[in-house]
N, CA, C and O of each residue as an XYZ file, in Angstrom:
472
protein
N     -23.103     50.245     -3.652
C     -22.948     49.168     -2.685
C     -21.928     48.168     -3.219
O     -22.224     47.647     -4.294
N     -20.632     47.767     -2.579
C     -19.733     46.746     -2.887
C     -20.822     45.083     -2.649
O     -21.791     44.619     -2.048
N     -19.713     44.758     -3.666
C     -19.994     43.006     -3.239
C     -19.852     42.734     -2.349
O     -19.296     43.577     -1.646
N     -20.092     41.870     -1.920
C     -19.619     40.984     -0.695
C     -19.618     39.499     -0.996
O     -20.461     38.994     -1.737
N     -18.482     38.689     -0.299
C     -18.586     37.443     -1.015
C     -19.111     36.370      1.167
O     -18.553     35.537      1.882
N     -19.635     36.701      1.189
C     -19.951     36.289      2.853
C     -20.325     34.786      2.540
O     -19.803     33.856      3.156
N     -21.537     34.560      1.251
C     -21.936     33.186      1.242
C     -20.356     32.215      0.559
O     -19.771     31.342      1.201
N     -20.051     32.590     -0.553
C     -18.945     31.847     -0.891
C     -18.013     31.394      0.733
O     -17.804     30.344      1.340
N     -17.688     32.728      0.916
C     -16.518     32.185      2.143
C     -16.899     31.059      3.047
O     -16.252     30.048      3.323
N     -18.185     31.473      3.486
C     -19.129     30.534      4.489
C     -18.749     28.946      4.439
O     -18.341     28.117      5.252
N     -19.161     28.964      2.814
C     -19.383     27.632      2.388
C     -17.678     27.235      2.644
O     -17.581     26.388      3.532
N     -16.975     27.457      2.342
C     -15.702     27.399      1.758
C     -14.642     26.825      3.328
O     -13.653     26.094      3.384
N     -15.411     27.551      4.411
C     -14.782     27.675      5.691
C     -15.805     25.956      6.016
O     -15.404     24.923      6.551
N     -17.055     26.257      5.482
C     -17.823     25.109      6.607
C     -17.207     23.754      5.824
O     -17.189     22.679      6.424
N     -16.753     23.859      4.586
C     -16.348     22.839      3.774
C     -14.927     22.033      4.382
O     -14.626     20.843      4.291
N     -14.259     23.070      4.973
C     -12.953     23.115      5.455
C     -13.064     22.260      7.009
O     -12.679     21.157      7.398
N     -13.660     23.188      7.515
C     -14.137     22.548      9.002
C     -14.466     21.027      8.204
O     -13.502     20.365      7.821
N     -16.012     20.470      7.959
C     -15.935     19.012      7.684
C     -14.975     18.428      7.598
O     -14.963     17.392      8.264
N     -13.926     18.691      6.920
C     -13.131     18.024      6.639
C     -12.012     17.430      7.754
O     -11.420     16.351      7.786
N     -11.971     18.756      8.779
C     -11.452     18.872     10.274
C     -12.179     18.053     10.884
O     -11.498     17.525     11.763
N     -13.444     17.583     10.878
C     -14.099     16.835     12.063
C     -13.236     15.998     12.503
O     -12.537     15.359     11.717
N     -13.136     15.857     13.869
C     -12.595     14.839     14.414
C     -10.899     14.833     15.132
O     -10.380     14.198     16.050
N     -10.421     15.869     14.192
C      -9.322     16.387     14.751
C      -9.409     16.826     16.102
O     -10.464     17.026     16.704
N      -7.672     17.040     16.787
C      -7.930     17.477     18.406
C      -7.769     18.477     18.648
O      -7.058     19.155     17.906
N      -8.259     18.943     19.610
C      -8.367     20.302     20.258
C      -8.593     21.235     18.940
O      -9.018     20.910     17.831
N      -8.217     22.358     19.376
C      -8.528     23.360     18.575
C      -8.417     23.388     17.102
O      -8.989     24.278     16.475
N      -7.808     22.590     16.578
C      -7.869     21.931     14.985
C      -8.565     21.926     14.688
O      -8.459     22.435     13.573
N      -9.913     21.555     14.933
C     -11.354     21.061     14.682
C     -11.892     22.689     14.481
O     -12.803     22.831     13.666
N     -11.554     23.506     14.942
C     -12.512     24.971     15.302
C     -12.041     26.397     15.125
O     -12.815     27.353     15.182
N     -10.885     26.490     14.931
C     -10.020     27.583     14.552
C      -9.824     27.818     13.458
O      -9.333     26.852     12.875
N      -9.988     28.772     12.780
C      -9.830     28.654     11.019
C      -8.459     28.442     10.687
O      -8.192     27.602      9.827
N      -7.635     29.030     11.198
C      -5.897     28.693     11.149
C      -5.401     28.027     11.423
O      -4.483     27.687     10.676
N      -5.576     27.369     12.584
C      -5.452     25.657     12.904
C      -5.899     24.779     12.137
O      -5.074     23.906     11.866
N      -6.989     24.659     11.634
C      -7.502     23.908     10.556
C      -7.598     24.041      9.354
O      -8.249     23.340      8.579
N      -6.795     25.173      9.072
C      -6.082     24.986      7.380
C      -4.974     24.509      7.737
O      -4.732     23.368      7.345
N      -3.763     25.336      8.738
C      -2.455     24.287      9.003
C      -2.585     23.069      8.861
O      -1.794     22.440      8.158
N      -3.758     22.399      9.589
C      -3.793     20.822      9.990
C      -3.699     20.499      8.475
O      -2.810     20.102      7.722
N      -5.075     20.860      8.350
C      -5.430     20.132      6.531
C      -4.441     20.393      5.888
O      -3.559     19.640      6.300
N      -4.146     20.882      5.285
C      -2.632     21.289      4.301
C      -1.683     20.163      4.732
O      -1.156     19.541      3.810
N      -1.341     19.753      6.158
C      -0.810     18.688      6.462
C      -0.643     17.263      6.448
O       0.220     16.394      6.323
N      -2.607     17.529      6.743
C      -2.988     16.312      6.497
C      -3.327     15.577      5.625
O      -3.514     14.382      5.854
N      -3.521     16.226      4.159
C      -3.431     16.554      2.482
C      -2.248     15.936      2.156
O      -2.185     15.052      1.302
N      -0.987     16.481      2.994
C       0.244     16.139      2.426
C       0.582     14.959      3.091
O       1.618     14.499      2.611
N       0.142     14.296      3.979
C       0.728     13.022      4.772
C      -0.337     11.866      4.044
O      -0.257     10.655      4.254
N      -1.216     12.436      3.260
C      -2.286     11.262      2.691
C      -1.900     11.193      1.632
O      -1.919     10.037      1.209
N      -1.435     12.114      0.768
C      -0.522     11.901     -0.601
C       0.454     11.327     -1.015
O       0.731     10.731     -2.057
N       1.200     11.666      0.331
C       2.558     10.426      0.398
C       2.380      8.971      0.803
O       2.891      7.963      0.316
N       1.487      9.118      1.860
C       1.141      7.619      2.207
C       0.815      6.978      1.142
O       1.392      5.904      0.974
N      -0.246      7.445      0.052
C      -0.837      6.602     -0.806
C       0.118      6.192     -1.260
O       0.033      4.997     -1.544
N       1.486      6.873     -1.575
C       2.493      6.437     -2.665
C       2.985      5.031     -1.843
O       3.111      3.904     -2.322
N       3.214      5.463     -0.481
C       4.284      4.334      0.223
C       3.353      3.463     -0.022
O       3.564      2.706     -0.969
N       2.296      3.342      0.610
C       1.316      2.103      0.716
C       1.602      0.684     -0.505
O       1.473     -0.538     -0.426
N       1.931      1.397     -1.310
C       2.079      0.646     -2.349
C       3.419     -0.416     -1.912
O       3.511     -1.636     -2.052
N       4.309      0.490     -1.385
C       5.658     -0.393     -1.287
C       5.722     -1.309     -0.074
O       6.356     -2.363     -0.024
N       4.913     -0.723      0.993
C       4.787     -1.509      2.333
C       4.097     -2.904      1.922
O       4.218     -3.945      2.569
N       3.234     -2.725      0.549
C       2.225     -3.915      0.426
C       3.213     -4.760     -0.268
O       3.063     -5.981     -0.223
N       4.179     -4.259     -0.888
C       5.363     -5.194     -1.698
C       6.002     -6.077     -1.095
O       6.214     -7.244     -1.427
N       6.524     -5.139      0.410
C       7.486     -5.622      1.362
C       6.360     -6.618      1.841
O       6.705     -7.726      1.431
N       5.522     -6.689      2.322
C       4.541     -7.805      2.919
C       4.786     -9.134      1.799
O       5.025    -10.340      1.732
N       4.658     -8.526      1.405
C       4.345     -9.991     -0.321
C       5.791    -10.616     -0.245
O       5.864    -11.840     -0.345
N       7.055     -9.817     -0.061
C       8.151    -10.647     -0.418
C       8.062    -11.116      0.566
O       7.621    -12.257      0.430
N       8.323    -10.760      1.999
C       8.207    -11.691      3.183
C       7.636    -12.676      3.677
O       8.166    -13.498      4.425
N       6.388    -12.676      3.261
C       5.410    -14.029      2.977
C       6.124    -15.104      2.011
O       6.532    -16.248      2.209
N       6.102    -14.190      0.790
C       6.967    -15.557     -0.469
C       8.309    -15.928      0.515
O       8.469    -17.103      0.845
N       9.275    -14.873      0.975
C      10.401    -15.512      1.754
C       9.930    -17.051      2.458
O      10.346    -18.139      2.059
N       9.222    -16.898      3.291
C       9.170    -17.387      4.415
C       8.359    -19.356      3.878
O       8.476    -20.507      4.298
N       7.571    -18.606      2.720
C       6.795    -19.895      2.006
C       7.962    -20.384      1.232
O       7.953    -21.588      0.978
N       9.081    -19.598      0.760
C       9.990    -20.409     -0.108
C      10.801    -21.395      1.055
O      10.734    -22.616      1.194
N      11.483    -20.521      1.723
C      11.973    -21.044      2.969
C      11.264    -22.517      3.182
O      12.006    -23.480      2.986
N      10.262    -22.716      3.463
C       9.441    -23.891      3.615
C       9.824    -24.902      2.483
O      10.531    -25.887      2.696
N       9.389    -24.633      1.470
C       9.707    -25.363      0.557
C      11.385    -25.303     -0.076
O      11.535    -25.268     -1.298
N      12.027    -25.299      0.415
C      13.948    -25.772      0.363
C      14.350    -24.682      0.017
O      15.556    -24.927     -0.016
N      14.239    -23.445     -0.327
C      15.001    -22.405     -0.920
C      14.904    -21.266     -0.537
O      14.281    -21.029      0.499
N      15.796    -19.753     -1.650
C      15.559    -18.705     -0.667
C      14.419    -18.097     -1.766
O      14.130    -18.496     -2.894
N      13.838    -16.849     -0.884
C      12.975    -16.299     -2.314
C      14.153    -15.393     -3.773
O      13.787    -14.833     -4.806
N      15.220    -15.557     -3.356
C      15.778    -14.681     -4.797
C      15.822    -15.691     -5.489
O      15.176    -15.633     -6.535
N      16.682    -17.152     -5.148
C      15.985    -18.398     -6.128
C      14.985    -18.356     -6.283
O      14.791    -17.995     -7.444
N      13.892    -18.560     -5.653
C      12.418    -18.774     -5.990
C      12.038    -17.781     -7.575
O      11.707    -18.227     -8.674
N      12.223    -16.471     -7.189
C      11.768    -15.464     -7.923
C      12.716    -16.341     -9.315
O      12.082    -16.998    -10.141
N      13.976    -16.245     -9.380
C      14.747    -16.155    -10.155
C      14.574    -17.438    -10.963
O      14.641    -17.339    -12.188
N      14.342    -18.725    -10.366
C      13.916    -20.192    -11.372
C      12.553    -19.990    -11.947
O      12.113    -20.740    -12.818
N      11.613    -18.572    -11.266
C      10.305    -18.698    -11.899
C      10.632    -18.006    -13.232
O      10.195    -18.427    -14.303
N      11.361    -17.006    -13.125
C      11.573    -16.384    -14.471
C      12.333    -17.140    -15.400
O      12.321    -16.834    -16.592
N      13.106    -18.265    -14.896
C      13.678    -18.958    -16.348
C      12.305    -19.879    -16.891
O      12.076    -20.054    -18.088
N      11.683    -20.278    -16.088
C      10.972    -21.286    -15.781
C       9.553    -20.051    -17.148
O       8.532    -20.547    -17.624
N       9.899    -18.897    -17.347
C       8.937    -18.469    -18.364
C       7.430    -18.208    -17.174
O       6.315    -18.064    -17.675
N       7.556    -18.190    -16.121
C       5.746    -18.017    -15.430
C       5.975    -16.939    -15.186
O       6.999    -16.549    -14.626
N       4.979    -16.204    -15.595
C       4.876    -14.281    -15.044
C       3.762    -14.355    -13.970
O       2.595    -14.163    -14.312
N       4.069    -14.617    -12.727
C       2.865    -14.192    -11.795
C       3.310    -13.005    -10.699
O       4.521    -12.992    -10.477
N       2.626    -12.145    -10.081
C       2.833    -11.126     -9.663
C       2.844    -11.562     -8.589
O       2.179    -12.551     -8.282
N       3.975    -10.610     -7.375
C       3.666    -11.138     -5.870
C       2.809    -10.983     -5.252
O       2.885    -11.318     -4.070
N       1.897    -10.544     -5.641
C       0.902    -10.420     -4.728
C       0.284    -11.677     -5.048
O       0.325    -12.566     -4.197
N      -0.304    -11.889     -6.194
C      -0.473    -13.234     -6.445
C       0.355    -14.821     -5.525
O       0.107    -15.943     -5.086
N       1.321    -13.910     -5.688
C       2.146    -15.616     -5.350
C       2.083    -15.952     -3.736
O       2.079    -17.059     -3.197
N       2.008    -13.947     -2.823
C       1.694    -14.245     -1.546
C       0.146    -14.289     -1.713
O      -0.320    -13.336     -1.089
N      -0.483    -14.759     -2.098
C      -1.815    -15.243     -2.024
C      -2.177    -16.645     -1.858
O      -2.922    -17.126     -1.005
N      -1.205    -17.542     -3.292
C      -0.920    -18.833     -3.279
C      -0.460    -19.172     -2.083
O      -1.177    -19.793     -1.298
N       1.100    -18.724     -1.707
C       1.616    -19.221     -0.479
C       0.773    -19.210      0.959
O       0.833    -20.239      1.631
N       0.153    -18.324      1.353
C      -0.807    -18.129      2.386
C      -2.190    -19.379      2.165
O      -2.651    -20.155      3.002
N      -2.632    -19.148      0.492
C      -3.899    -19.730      1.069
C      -4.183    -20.928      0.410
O      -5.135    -21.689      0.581
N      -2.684    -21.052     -0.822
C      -3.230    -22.311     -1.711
C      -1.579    -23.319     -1.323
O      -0.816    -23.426     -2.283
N      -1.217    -23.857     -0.233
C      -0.038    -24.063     -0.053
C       0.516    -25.232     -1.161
O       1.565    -25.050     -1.779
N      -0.191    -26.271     -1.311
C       0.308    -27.361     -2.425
C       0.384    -26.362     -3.565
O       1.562    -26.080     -3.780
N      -0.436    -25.744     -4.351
C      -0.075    -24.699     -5.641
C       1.375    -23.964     -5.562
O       2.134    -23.678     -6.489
N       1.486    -23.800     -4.503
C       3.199    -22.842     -4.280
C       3.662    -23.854     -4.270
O       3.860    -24.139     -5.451
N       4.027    -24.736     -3.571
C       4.673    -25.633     -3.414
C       5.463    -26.362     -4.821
O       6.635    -26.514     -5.168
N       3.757    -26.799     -5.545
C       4.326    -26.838     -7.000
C       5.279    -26.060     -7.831
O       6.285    -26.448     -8.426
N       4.680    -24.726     -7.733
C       5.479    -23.546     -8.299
C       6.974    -23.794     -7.907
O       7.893    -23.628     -8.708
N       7.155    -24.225     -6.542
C       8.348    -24.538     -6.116
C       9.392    -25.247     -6.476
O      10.613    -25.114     -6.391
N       8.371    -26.341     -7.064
C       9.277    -27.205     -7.498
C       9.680    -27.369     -8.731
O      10.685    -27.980     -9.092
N       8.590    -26.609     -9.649
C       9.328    -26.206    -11.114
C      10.608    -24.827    -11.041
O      11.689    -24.813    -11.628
N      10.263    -24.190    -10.492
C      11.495    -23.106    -10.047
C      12.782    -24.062     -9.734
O      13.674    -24.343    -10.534
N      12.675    -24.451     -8.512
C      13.817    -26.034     -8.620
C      14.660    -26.323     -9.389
O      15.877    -26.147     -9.318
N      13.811    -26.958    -10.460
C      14.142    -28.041    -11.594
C      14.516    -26.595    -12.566
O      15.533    -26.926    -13.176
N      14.217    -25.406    -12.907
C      14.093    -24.809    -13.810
C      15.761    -24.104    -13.729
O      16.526    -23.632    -14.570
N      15.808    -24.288    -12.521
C      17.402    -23.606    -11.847
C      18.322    -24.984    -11.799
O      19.481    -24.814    -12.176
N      18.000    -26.190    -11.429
C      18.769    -27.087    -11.911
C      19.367    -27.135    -13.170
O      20.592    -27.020    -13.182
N      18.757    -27.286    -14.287
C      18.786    -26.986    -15.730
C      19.567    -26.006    -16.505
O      19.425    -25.930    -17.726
């Protein structure tokens, strides 16, 4: 009598499907459709994770833009008097300040300022 591997596959297919829930039409229920999908959808979540990172960057400078803007300058000054100025804070940090602590940026602002005057 040969092996048979019926339970492995089972599992392997029903594992696959879960993962399909929710997909449309026949994606969800076709074994070939729903490895295509997944394999796809594997590869569009792998890359995203990477971008995600940079979309959250671009958010942060545009915020600092727009908070430097406010306070007299552009953000490449801003960035650029903080680094003579010796403060290492990260943008995400700084679009945090600007959004939620506005006098704290502001400050920051104004040593960047003076630090680029100098």
């Amino acid at each position: 009598m040969r092996a048979k591997s019926v339970v492995a596959t089972r599992q392997k297919k029903k594992k696959y499907f879960r993962l399909a829930k929710g997909y449309y039409a026949t994606k969800k229920n076709r074994w070939r459709m729903t490895i295509q999908q997944l394999e796809k959808s594997l590869r569009y979540a792998y890359r995203d994770r990477k971008d995600k990172k940079g979309e959250f960057r671009q958010l942060w400078i545009i915020r600092l833009n727009a908070a430097a803007r406010d306070a007299g300058m552009s953000y490449s000054r801003f960035i650029s008097g903080l680094r003579k100025a010796n403060i290492a804070i990260d943008r995400k940090m700084l679009a945090e300040m600007a959004v939620n602590d506005t006098t704290a940026f502001r400050q920051l602002a104004e040593i960047a300022k003076n630090s680029l005057a100098s």
